[in-house]
C-alpha positions in Angstrom: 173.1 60.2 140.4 173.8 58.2 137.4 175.8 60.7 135.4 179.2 61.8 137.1 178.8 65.5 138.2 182.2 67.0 139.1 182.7 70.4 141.1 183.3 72.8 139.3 185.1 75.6 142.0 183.9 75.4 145.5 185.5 78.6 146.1 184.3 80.7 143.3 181.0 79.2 142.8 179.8 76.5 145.3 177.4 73.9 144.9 177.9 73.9 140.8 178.7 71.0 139.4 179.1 70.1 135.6 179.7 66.9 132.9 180.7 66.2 130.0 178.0 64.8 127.0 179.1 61.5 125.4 177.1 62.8 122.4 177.3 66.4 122.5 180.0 68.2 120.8 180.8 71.5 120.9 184.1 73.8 119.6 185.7 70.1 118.7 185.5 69.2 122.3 183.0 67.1 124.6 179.8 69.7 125.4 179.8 70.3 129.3 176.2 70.7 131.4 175.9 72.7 134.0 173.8 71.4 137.3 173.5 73.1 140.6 172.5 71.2 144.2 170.7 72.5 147.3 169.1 71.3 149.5 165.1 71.6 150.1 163.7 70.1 153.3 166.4 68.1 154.2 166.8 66.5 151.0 169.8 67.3 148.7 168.0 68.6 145.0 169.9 68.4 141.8 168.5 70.6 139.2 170.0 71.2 135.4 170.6 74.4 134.4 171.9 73.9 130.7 174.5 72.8 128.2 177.6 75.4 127.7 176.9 75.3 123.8 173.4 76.9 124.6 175.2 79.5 126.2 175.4 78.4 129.4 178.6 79.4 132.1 179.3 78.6 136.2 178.5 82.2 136.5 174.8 81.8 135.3 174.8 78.6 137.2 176.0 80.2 140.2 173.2 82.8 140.3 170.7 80.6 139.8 171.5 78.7 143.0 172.0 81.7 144.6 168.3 83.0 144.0 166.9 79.4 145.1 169.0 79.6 148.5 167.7 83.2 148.5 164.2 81.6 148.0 164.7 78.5 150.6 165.6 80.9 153.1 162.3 83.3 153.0 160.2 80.4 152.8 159.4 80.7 149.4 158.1 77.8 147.1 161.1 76.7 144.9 160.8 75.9 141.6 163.3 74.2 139.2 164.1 75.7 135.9 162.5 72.7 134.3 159.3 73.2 136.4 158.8 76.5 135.2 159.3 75.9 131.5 157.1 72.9 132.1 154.3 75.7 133.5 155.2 78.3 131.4 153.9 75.5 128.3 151.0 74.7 130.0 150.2 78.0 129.7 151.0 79.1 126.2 149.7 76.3 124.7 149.3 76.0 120.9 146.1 77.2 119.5 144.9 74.1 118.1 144.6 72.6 121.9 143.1 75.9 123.1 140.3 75.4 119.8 139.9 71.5 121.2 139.2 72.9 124.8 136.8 75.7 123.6 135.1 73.5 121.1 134.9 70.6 124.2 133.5 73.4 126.2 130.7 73.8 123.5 129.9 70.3 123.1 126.2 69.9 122.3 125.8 73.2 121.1 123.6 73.1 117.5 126.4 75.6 115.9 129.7 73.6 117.3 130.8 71.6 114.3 129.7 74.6 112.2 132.1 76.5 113.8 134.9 73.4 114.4 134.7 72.9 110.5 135.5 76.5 109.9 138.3 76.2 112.3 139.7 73.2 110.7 139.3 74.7 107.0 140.7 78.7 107.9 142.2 78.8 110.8 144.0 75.3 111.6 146.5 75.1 108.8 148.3 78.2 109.2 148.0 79.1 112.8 147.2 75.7 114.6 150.6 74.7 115.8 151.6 78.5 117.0 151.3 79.8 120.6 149.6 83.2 121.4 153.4 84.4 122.6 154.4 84.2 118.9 151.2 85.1 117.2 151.4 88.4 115.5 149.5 90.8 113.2 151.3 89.3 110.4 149.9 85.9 110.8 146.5 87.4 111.2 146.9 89.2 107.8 148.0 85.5 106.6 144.5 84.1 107.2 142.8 87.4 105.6 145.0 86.7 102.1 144.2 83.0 102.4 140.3 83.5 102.3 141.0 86.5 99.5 137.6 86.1 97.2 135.3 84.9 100.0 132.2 86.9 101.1 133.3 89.4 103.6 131.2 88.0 106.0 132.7 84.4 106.1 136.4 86.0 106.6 134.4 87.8 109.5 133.3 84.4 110.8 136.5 82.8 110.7 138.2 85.7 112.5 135.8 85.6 114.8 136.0 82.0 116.0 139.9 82.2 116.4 139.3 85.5 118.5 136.6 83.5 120.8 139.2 80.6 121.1 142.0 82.8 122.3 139.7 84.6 124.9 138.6 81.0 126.1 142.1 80.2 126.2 143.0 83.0 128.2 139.6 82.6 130.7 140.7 78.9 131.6 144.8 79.8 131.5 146.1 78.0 128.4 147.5 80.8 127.1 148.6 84.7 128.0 145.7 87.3 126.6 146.3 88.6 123.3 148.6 92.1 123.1 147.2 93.1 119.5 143.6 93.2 118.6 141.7 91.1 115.3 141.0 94.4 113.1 137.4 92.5 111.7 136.3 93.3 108.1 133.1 94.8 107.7 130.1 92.4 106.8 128.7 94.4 103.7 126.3 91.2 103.2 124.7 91.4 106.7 121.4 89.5 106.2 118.6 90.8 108.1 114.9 88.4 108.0 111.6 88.8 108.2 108.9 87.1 107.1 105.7 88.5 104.5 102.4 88.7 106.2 100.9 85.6 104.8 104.3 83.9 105.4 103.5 85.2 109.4 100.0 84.2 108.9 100.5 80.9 108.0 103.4 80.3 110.5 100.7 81.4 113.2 98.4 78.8 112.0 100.6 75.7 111.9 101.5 76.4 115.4 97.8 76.5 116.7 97.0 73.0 115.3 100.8 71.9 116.2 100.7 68.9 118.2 103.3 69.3 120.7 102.2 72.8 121.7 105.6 73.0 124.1 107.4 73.5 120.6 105.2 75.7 119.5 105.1 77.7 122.5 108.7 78.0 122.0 108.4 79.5 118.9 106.0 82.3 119.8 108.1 83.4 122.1 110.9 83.6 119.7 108.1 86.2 117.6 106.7 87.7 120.1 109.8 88.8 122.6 112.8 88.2 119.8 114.7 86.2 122.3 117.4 84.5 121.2 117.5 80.9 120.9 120.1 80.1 123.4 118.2 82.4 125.7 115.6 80.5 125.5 116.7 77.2 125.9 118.4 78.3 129.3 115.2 80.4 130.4 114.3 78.8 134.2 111.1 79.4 136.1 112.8 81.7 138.4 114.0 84.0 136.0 110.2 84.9 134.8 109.2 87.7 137.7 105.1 87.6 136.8 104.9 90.2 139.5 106.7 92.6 137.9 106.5 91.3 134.5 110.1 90.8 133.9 112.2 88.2 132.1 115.7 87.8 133.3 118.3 86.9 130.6 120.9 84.2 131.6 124.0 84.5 130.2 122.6 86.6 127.1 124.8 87.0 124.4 126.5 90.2 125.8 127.3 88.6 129.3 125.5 90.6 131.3 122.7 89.2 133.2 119.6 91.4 131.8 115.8 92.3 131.8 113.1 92.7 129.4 109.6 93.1 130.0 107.3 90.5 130.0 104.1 91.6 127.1 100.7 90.5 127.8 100.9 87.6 124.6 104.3 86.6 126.3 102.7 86.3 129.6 100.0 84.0 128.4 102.9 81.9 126.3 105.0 81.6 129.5 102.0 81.1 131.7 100.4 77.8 129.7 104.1 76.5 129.4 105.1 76.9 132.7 101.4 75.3 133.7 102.4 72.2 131.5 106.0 72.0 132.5 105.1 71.4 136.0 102.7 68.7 134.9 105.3 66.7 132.6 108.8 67.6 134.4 107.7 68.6 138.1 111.4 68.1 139.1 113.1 70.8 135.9 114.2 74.2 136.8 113.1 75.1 132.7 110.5 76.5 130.9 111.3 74.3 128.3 113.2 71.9 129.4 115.0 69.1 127.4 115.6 65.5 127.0 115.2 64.3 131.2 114.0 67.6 132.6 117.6 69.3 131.9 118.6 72.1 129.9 117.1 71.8 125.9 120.6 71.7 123.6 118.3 71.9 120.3 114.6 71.1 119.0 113.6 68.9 115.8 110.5 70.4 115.7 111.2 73.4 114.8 112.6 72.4 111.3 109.5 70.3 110.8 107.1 73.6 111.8 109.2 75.5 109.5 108.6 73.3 106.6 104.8 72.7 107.2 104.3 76.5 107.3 106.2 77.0 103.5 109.0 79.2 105.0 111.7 80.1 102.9 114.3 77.9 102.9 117.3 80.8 103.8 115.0 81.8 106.8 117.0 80.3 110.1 114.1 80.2 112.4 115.6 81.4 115.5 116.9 83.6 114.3 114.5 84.8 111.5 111.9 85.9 114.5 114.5 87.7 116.0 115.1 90.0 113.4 111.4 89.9 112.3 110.4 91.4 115.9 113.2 93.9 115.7 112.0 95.0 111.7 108.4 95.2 112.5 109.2 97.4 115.6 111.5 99.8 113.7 108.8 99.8 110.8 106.3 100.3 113.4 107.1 104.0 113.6 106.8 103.6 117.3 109.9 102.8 119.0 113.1 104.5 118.4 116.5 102.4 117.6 117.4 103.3 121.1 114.6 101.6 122.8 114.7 98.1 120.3 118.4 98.3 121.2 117.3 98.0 124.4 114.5 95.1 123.7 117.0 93.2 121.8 119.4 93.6 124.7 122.5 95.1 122.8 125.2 96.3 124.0 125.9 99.2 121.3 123.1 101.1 118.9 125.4 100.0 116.3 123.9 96.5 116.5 120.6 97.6 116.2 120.7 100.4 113.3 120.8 96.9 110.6 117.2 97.2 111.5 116.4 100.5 110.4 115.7 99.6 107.0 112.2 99.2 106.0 109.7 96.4 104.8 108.5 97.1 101.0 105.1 98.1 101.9 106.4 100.9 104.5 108.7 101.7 101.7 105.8 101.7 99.0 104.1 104.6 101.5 106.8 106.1 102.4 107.5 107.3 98.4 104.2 107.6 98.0 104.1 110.1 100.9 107.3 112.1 99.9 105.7 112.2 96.4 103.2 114.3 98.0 104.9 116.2 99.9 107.4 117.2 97.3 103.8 118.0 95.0 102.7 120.6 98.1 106.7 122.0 98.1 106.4 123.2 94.6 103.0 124.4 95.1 101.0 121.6 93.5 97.5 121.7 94.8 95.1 118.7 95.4 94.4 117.7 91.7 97.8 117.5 91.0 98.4 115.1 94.0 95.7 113.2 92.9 96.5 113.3 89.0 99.9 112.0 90.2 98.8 109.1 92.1 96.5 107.7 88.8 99.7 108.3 86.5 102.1 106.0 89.7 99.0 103.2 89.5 98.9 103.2 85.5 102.9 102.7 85.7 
């Protein structure tokens, strides 16, 4: 054993045994440990319970051997006390391994170091070497004040990164799930994109005479389905039913495996890519598949299309034509927020009402229309209407 355990009473509390710390003092005196021994398949097990200045007594001791004899005798797996702390830390680990986990998990993702950076700046300092066990509302509120003057919607961001990394956390068993939710600030500076005609024009153009078409392909679909990029990138053969023109999402960003209908201009995208897929990568299960036939983690081309078609610099291309699709629908007049909500694959019509506002020319007719309207209320007749639209052109 090394260290000289002594019985303590065999009477009162059998198989505790205790010594006395070289080091430790406690109340002037020599600190005593307490250790109990059993015995587990025929071997005799010494396990330490703890030091009487941490509060320890041969009473505790006593009942903790008596619940692992209880537990040896049902056939129960026995753990030591120092096997369960050592278990209970692997699963309330600090946050700052949970973030190098979730951010290992995203490795090759285009947005990773965005999001590691905004870990590192926000997030890491104040709550990086706290547990989820210990992590309150109050430290939450701590990162809010810290990022006091920054848009709304990069406090959002941050939150929303330290939320993800406690969920992955939880998912993979590094920590317990949160007991409190994030309360998220709104995001008064939502940006929602969309592109001019001659802007769409032009961008149409440069991917006609685009050399490596599967880019460009890639692209048009973005337009003309508003599929997200990820999406995308993990679309397989399989999941394009030309039978009954459906696309089936992967992992879409609401986690639920989804549909959307396959358009006629989609159809004819998907059908020449899927033509020259098979030709170049035989072996790949993706439409557009990525360096060796595998899944695409991000395109170059895309930047390079953007630039040769003049697109705004702020205009994230992905992400651009998503919300271009959803704004021309909604200004469309045609489809209801319901039903885009439904294109777009969201999970709540709240998502989808950003894209209720309208492009300047709908808004140009629309005054112009309610103009008239208001003219016919008040009982102006057709000269007036007309007289009105000369004086709005000379202005």
């Amino acid at each position: 054993m090394g260290t000289k355990y002594h019985l303590v009473d065999a009477g009162r509390w059998p198989g505790v045994y205790c010594y006395a710390s070289s080091e430790r003092r406690y109340q002037g005196k020599a600190d005593v440990c307490y250790v109990v021994a059993y015995r587990l398949d025929k071997k005799l097990r010494w396990e330490k319970v703890g030091w009487k200045s941490e509060g320890y007594t041969p009473p505790i001791a006593g009942e903790i051997r008596a619940e692992r004899m209880k537990q040896i005798r049902h056939g129960e797996e026995v753990k030591t006390s120092k096997e369960i702390q050592r278990e209970q830390r692997q699963k309330n680990r600090e946050i700052d391994e949970i973030a190098a986990a979730y951010f290992d998990a995203r490795r090759g993702e285009r947005w990773r170091r965005i999001d590691e950076k905004r870990y590192m700046k926000h997030i890491a300092p104040l709550l990086g070497k706290k547990t989820v066990k210990t992590l309150s509302p109050l430290d939450v509120a701590r990162v809010k004040q810290s990022m006091k003057g920054l848009a709304p919607s990069t406090i959002w961001g941050a939150l929303e990164i330290l939320r993800r990394v406690l969920n992955h956390g939880a998912k993979i068993g590094m920590c317990p799930s949160l007991k409190f939710s994030i309360e998220m600030p709104k995001k008064d500076n939502e940006v929602v994109e969309y592109l001019t005609a001659e802007e769409v024009s032009r961008f149409l153009q440069v991917l006609e005479d685009w050399p490596n078409q599967d880019a460009a392909r890639m692209l048009k679909l973005a337009l003309f389905s508003g599929m997200r990029r990820g999406e995308i990138f993990k679309l397989q053969v399989a999941d394009v039913d030309f039978r009954l023109g459906l696309i089936t999402l992967r992992g879409p960003k609401g986690g639920k495996t989804v549909s959307i209908p396959l358009n006629p201009i989609v159809r004819k995208i998907l059908t020449d890519q899927i033509h020259w897929k098979s030709a170049r990568w035989p072996g790949s299960d993706y439409v557009f598949p990525g360096k060796g036939g595998a899944q695409r983690t991000d395109s170059n081309a895309v930047d390079r299309i953007k630039s040769a078609a003049n697109l705004p610099k702020r205009f994230r291309i992905f992400h651009g034509l998503r919300h271009h699709y959803a704004v021309t629908l909604a200004n469309s007049g045609k489809f209801s927020l319901d039903v885009i909500g439904e294109l777009l694959t969201h999970k709540s019509i709240a998502m989808t009402k950003r894209y209720g506002q309208f492009l300047p020319d709908t808004m140009k007719r629309a005054g112009e229309l309610a103009a008239e309207v208001v003219m016919k209320g008040i009982g102006g007749d057709g000269a007036d209407i007309v007289a009105l639209n000369v004086y709005a052109k000379s202005e």
